[in-house]
Each structure stands twice: as C-alpha cells, then as structure tokens.
N, CA, C and O atoms as a Tinker XYZ file with bonds, in Angstrom:
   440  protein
     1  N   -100.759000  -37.614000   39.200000    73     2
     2  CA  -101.380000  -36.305000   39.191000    64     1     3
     3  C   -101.441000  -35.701000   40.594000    63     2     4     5
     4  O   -101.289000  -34.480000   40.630000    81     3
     5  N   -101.591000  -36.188000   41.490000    73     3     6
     6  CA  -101.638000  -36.002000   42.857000    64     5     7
     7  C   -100.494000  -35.508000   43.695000    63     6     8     9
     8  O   -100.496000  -34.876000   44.752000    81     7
     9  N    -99.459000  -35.989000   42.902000    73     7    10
    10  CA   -97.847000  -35.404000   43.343000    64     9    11
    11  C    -97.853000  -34.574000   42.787000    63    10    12    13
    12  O    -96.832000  -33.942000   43.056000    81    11
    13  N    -98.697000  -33.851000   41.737000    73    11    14
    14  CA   -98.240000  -32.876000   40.816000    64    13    15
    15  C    -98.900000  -31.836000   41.386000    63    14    16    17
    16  O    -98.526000  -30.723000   41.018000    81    15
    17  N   -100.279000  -31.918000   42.639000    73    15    18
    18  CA  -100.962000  -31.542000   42.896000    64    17    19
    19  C   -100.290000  -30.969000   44.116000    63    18    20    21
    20  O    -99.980000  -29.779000   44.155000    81    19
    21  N   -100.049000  -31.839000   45.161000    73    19    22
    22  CA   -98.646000  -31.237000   46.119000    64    21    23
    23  C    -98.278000  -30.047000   46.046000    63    22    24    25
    24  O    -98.462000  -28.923000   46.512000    81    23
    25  N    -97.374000  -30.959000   44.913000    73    23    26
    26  CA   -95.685000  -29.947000   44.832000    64    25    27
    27  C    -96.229000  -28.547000   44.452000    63    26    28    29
    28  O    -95.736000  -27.504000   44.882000    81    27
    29  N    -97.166000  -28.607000   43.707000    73    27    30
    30  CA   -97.778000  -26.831000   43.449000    64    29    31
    31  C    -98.158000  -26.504000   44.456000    63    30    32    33
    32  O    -97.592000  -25.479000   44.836000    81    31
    33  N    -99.215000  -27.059000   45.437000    73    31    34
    34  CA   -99.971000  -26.815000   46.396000    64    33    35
    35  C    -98.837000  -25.951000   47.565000    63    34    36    37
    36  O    -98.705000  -24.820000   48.033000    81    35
    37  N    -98.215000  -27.212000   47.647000    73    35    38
    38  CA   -96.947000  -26.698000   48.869000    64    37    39
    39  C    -96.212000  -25.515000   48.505000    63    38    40    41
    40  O    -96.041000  -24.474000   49.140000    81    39
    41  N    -95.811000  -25.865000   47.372000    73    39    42
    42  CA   -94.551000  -24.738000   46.546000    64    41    43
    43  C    -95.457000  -23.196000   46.855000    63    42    44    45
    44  O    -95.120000  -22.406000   47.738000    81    43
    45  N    -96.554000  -23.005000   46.001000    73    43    46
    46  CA   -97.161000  -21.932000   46.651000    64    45    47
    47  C    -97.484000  -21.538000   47.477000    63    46    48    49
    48  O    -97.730000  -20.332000   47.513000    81    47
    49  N    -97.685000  -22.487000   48.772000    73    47    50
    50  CA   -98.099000  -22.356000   50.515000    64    49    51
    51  C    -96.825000  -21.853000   50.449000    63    50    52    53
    52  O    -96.865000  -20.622000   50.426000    81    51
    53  N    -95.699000  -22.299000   50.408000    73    51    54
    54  CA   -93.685000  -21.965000   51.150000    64    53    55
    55  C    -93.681000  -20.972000   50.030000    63    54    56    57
    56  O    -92.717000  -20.326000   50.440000    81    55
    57  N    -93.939000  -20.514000   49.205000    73    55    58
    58  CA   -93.537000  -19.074000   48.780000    64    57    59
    59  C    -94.074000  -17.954000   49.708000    63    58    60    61
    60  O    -93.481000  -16.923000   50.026000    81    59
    61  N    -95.526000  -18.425000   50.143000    73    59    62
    62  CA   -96.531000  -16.864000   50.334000    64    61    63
    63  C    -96.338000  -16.856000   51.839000    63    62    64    65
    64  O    -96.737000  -15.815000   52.361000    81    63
    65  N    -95.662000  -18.040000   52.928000    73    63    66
    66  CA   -95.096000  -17.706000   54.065000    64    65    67
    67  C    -94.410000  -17.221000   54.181000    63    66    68    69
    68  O    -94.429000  -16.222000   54.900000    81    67
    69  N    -93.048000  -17.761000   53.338000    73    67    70
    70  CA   -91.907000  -16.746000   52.780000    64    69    71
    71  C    -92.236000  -15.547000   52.848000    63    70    72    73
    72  O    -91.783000  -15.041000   53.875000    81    71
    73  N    -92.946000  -14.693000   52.094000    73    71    74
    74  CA   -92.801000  -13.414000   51.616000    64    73    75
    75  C    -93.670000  -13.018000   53.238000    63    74    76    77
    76  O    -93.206000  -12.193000   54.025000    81    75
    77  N    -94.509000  -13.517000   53.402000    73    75    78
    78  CA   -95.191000  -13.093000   54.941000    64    77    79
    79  C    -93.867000  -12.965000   56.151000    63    78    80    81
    80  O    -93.679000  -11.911000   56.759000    81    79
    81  N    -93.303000  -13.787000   56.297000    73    79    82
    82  CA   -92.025000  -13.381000   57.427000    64    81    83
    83  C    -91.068000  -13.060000   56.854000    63    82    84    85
    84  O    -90.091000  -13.183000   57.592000    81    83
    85  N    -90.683000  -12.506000   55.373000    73    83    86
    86  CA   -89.737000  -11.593000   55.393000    64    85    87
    87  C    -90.192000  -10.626000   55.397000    63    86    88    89
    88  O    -89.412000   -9.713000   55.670000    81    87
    89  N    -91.649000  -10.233000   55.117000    73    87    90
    90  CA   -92.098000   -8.649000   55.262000    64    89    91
    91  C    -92.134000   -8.323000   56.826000    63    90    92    93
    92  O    -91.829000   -7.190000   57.199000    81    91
    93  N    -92.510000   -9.324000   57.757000    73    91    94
    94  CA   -92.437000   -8.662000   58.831000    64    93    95
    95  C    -90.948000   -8.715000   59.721000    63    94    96    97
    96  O    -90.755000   -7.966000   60.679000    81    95
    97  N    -90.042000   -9.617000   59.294000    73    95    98
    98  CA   -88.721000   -9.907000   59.547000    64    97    99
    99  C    -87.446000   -9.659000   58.801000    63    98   100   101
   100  O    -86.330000   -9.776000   59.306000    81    99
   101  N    -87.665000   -9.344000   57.689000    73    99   102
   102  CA   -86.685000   -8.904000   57.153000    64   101   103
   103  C    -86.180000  -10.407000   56.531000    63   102   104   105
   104  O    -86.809000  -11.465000   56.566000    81   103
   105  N    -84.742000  -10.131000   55.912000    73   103   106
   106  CA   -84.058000  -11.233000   54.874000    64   105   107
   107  C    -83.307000  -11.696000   55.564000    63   106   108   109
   108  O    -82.709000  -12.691000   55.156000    81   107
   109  N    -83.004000  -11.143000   56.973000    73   107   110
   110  CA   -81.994000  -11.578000   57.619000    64   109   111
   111  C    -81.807000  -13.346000   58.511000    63   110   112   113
   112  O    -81.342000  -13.320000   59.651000    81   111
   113  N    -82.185000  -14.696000   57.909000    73   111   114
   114  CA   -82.557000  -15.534000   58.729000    64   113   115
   115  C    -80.976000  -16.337000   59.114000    63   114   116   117
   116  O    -80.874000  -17.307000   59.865000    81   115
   117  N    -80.001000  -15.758000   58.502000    73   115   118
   118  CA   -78.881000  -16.590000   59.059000    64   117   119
   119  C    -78.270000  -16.352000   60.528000    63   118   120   121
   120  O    -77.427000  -17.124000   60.984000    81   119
   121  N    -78.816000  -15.072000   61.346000    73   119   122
   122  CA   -78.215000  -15.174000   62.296000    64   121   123
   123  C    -79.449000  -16.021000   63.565000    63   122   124   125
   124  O    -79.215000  -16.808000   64.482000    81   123
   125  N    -80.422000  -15.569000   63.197000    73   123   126
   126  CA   -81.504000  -16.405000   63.617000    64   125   127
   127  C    -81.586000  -18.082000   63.591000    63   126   128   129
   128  O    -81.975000  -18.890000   64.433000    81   127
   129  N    -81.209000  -18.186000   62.656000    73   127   130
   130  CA   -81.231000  -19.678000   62.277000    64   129   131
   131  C    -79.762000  -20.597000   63.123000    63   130   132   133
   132  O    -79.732000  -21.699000   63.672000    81   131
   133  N    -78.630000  -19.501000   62.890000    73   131   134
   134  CA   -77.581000  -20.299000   63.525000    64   133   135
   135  C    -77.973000  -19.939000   65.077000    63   134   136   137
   136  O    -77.680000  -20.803000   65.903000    81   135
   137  N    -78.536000  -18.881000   65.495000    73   135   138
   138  CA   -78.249000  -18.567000   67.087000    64   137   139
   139  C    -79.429000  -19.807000   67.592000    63   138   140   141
   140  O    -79.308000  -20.451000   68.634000    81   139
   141  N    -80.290000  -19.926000   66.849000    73   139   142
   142  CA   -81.245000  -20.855000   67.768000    64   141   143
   143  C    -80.384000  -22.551000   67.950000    63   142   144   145
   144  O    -80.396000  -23.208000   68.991000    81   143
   145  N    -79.985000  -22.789000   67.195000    73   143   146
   146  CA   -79.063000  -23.882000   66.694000    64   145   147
   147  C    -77.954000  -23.535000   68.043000    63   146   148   149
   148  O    -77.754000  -24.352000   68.942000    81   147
   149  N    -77.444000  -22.479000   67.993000    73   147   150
   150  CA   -76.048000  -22.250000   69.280000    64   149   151
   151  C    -76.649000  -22.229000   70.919000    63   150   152   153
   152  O    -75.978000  -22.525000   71.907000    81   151
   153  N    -77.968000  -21.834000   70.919000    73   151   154
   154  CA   -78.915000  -21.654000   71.728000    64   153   155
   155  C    -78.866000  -23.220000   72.691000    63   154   156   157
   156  O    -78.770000  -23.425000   73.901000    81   155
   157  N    -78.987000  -24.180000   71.453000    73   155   158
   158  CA   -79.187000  -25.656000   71.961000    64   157   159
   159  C    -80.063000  -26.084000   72.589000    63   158   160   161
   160  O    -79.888000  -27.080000   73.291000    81   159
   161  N    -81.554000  -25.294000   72.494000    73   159   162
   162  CA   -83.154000  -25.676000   72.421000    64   161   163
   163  C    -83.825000  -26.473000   71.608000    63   162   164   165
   164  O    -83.213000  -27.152000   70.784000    81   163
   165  N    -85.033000  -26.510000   71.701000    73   163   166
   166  CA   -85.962000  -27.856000   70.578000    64   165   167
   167  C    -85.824000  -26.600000   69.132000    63   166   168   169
   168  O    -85.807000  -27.045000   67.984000    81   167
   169  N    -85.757000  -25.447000   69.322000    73   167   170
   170  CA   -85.803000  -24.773000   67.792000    64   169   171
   171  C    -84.149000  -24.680000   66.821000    63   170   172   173
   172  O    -83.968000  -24.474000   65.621000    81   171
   173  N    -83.269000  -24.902000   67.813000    73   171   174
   174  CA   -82.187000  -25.315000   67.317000    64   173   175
   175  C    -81.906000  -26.711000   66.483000    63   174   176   177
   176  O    -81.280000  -26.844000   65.432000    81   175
   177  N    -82.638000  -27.814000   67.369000    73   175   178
   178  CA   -82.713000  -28.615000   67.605000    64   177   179
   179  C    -83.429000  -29.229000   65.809000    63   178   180   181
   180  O    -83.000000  -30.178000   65.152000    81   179
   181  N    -84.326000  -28.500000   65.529000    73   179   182
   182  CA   -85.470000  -28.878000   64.699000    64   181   183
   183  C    -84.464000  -27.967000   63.759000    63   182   184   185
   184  O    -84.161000  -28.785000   62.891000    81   183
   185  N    -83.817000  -26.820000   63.454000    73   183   186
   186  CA   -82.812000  -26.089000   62.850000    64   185   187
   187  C    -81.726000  -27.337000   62.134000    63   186   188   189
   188  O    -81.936000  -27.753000   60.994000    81   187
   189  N    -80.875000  -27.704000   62.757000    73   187   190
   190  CA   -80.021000  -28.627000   62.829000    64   189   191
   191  C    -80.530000  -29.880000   61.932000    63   190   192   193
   192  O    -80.140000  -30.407000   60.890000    81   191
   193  N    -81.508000  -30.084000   62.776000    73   191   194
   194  CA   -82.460000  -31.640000   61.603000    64   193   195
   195  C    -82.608000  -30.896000   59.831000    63   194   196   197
   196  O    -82.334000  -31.163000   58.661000    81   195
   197  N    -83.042000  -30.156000   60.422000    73   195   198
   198  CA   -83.807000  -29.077000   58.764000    64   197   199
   199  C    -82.437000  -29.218000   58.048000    63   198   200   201
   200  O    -82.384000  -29.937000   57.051000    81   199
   201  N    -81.464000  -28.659000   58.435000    73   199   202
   202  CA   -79.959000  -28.325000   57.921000    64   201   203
   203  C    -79.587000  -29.441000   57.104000    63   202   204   205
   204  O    -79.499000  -29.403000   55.877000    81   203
   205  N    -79.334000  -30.612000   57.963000    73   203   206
   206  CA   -79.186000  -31.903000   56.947000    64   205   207
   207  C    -80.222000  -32.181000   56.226000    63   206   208   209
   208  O    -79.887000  -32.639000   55.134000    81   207
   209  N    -80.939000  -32.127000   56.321000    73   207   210
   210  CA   -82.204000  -32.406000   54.975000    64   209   211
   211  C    -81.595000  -31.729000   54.129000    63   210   212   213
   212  O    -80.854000  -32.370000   53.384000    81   211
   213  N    -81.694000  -29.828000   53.879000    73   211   214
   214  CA   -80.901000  -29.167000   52.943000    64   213   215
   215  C    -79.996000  -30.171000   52.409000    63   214   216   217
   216  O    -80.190000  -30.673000   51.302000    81   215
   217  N    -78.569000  -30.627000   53.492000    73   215   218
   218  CA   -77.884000  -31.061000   52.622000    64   217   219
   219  C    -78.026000  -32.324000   52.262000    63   218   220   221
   220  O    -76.914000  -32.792000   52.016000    81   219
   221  N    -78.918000  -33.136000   52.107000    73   219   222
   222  CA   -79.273000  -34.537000   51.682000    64   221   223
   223  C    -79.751000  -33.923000   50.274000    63   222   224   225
   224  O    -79.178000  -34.237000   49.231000    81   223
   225  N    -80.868000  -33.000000   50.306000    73   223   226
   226  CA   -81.149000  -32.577000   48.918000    64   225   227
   227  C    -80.486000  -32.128000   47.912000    63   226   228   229
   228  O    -80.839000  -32.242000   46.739000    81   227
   229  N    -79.457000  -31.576000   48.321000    73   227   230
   230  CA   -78.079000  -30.652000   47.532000    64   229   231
   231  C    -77.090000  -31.869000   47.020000    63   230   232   233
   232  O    -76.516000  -31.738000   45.939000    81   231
   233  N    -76.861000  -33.309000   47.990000    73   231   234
   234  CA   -76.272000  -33.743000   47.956000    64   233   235
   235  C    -77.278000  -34.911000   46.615000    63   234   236   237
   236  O    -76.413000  -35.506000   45.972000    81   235
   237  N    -78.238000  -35.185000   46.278000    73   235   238
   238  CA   -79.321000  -35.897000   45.813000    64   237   239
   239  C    -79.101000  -34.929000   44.405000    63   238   240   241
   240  O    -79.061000  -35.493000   43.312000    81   239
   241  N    -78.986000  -33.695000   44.488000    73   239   242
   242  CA   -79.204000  -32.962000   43.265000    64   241   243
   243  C    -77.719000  -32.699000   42.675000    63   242   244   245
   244  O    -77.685000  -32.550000   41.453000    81   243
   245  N    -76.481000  -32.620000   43.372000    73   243   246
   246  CA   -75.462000  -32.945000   42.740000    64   245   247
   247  C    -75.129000  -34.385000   42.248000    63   246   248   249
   248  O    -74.239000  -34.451000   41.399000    81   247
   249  N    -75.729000  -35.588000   42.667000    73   247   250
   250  CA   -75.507000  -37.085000   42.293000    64   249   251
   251  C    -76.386000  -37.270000   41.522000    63   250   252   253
   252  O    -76.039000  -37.980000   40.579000    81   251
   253  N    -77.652000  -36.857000   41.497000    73   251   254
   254  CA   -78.492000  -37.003000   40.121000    64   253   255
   255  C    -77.587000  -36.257000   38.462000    63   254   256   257
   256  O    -77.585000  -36.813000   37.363000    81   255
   257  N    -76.930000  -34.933000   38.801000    73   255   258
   258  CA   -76.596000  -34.637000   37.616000    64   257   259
   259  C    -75.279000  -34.983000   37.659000    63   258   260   261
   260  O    -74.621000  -34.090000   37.124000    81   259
   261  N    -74.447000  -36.071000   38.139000    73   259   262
   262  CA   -73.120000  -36.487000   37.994000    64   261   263
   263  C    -72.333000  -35.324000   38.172000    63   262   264   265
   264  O    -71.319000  -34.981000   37.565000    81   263
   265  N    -72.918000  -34.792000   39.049000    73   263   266
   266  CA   -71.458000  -33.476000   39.577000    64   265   267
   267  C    -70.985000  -32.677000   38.256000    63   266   268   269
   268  O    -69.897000  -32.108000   38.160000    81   267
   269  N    -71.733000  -32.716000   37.502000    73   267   270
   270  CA   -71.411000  -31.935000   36.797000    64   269   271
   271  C    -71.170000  -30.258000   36.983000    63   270   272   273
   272  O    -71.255000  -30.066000   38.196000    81   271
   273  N    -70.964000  -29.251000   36.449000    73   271   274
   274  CA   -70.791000  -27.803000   36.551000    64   273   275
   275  C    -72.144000  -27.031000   36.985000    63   274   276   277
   276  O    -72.259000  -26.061000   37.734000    81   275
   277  N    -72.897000  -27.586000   36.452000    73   275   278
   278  CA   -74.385000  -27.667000   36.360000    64   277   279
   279  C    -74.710000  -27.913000   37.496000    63   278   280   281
   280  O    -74.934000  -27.009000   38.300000    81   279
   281  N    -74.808000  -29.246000   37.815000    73   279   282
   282  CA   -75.508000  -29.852000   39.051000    64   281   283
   283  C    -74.604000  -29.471000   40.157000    63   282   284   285
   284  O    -75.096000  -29.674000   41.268000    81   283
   285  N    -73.697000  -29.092000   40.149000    73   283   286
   286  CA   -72.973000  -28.396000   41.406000    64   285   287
   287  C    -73.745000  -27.317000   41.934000    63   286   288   289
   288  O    -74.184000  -27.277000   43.083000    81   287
   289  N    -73.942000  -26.176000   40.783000    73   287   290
   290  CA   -74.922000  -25.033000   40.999000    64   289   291
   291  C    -75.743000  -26.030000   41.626000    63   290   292   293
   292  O    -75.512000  -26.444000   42.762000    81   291
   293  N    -76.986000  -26.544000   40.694000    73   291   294
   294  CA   -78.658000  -26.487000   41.469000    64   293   295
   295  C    -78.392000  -27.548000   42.677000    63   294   296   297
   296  O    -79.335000  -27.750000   43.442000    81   295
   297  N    -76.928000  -28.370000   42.938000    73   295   298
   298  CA   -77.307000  -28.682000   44.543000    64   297   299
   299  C    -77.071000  -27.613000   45.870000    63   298   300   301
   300  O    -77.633000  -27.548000   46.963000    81   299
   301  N    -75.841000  -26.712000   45.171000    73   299   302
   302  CA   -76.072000  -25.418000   45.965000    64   301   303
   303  C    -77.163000  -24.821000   46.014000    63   302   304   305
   304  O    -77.485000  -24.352000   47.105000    81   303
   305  N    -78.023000  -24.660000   44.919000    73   303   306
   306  CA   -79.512000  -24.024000   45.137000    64   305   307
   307  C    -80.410000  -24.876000   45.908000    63   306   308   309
   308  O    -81.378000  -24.351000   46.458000    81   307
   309  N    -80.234000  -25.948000   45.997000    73   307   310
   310  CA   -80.997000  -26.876000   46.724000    64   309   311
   311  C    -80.544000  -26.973000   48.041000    63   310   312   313
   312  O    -81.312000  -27.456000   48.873000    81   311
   313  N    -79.712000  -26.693000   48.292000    73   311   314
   314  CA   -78.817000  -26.275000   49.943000    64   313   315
   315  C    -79.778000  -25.644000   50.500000    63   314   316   317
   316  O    -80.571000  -25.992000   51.375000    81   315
   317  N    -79.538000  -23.855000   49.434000    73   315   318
   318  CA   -79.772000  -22.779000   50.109000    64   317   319
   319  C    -81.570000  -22.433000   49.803000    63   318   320   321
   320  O    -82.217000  -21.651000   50.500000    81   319
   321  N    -81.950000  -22.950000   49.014000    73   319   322
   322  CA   -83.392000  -22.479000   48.663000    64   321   323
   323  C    -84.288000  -23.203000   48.799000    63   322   324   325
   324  O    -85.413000  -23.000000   48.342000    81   323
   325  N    -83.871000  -24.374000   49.587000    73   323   326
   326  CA   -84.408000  -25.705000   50.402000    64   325   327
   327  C    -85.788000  -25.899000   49.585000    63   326   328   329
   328  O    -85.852000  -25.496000   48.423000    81   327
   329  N    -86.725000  -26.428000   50.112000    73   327   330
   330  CA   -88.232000  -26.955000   49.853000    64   329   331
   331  C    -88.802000  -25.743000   48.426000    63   330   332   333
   332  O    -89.408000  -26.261000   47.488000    81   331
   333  N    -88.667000  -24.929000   48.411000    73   331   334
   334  CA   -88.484000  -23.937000   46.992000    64   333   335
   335  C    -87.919000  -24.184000   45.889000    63   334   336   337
   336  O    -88.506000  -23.855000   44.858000    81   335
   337  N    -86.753000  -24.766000   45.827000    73   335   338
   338  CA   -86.124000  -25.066000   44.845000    64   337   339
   339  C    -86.283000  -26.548000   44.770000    63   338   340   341
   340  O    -86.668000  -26.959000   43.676000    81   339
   341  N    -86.065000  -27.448000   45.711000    73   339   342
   342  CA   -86.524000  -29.189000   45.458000    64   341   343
   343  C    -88.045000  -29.211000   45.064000    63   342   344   345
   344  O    -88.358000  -29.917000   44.106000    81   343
   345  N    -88.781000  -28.668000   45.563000    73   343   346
   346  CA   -90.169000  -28.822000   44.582000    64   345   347
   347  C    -90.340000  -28.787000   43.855000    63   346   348   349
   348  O    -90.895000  -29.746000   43.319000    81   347
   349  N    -89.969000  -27.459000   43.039000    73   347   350
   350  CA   -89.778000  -26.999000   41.944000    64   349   351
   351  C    -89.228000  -27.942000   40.819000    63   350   352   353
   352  O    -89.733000  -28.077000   39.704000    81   351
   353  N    -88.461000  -28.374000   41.146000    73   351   354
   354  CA   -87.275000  -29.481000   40.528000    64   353   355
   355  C    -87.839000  -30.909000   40.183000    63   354   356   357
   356  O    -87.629000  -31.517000   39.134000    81   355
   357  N    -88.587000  -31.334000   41.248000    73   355   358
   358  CA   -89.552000  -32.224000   41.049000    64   357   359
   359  C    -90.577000  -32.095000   40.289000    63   358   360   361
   360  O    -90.897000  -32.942000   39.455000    81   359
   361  N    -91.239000  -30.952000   40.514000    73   359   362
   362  CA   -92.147000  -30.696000   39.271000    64   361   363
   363  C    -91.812000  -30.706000   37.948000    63   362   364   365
   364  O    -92.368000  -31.446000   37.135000    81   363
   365  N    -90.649000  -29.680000   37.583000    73   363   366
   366  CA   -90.511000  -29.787000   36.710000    64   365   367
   367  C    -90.328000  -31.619000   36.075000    63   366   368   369
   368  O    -91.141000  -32.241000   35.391000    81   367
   369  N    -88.981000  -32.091000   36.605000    73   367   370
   370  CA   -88.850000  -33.260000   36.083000    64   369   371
   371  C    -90.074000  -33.977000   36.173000    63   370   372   373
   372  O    -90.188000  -34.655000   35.152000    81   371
   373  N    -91.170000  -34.151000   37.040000    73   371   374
   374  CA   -92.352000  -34.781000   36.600000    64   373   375
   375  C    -92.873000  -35.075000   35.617000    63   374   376   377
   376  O    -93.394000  -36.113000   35.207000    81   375
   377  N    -92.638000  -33.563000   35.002000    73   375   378
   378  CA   -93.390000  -33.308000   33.868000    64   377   379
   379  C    -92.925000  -34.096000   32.903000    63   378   380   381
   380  O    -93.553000  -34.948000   32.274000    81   379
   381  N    -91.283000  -33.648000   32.755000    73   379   382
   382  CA   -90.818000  -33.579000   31.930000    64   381   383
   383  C    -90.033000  -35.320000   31.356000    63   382   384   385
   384  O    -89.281000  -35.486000   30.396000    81   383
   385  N    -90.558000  -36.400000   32.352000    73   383   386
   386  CA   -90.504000  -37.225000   32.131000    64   385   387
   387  C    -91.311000  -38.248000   32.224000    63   386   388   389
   388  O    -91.009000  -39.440000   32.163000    81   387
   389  N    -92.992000  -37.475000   32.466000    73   387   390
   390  CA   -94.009000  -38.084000   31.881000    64   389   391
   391  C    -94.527000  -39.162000   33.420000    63   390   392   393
   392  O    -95.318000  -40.105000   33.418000    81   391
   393  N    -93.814000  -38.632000   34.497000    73   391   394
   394  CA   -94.368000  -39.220000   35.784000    64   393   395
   395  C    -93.239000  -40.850000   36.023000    63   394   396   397
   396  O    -93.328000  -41.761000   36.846000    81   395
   397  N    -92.442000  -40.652000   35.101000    73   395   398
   398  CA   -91.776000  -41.709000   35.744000    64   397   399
   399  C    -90.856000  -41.806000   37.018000    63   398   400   401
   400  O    -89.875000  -41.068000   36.927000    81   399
   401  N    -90.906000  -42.305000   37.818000    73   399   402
   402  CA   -90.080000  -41.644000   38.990000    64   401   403
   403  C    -88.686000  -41.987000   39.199000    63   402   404   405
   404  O    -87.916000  -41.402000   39.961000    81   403
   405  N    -88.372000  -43.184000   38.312000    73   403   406
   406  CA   -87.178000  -43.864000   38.179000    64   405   407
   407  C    -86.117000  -42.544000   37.575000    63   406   408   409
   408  O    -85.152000  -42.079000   38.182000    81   407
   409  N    -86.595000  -42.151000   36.297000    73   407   410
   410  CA   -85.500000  -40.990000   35.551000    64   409   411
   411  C    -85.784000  -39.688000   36.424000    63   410   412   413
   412  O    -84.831000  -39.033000   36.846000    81   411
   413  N    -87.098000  -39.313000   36.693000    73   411   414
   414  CA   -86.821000  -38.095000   37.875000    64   413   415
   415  C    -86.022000  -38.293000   39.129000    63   414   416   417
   416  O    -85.510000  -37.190000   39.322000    81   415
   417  N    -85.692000  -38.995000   39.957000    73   415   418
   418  CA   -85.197000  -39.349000   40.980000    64   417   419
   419  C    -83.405000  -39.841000   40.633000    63   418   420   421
   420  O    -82.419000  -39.385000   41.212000    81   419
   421  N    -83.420000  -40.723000   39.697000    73   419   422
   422  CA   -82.119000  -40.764000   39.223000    64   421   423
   423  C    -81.452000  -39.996000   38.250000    63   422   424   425
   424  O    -80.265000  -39.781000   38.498000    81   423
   425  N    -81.855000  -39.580000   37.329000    73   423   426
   426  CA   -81.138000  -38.429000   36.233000    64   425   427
   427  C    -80.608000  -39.135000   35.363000    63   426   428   429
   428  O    -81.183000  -40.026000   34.736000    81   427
   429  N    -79.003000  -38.665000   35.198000    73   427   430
   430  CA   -77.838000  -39.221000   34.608000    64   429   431
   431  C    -77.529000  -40.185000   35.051000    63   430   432   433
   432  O    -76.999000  -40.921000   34.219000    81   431
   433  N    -77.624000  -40.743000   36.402000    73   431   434
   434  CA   -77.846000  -41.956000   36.994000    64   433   435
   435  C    -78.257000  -43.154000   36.474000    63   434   436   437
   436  O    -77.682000  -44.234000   36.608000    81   435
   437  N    -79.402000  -42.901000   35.799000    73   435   438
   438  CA   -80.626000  -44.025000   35.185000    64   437   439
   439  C    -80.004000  -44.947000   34.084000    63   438   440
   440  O    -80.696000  -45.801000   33.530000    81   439
C-alpha cells in the first residue's frame, strides 16, 4: 500500500511542477536540456545521468513486453515521458496484479 502511496504522491508532485515550469518556460526543454549537457557542467552532468535512466526505463519497458509493437511504443513513452509515464505504469500494474512485484516488474517475462 505504501508503494501505491508514492507512486500517486510523486506522480502528482512531477505533474504540478511540470505544468509550473512550462507555464513559466514554455515546452521548449530540448534545447535546454541538450545545451546544459554540451555546456559540460554539474547540470549537464546530472542531464546526462537522468538521460540513461530514461533509457534504462524504455529499455525495462520494451523487455517486459517482449518487444512487441506495443511495448516498443510505451518504452518510447517511457524514454520521453520519463518518471510520468514509469509511475504511472507501475501503478497501474500494481494494481492490476494484486501487488505482486514478480509479474509487475517482469511481464511477459514471468
């Protein structure tokens, strides 16, 4: 229950920041995101780390659904919609498999 407690908790904290720095910044975070990264500072630096996480998750969400057509999409969504979309995903499967973490974590895998 406590993971379930999280993933909402967080999921709604990273939505309502979200919408807070795109209202005052706009949608634009790819040139931001790569220039701090080209920059080669600690915010690049922490950019770069973040980046592979994305793709550990994308890569976790295409091997959970056996690469399927399907799971190709939601590991691209899990690329690009980072901690938003893997929460989400977790929650849901939480649910939807009754808290076991073995079939949420592995999938088609299991």
């Amino acid at each position: 229950m406590l993971f379930r407690v999280y993933l909402v908790a967080a999921w709604c904290a990273l939505v309502a920041f979200t919408g807070v720095v795109m209202a005052a910044h706009g949608g634009n975070l790819f040139p931001v995101f790569f220039g701090d990264i080209a920059a080669g500072g600690w915010p690049g630096q922490f950019n770069a780390d973040f980046m592979t996480l994305l793709g550990l998750s994308g890569l976790w969400c295409g091997w959970r659904g056996k690469w399927t057509p399907l799971a190709l999409v939601h590991a691209l969504a899990a690329f690009i919609g980072g901690g938003v979309v893997v929460m989400a995903t977790l929650l849901v499967l939480h649910v939807r498999h009754r808290g076991d973490m073995r079939k949420v974590l592995l999938g088609a895998q299991a």
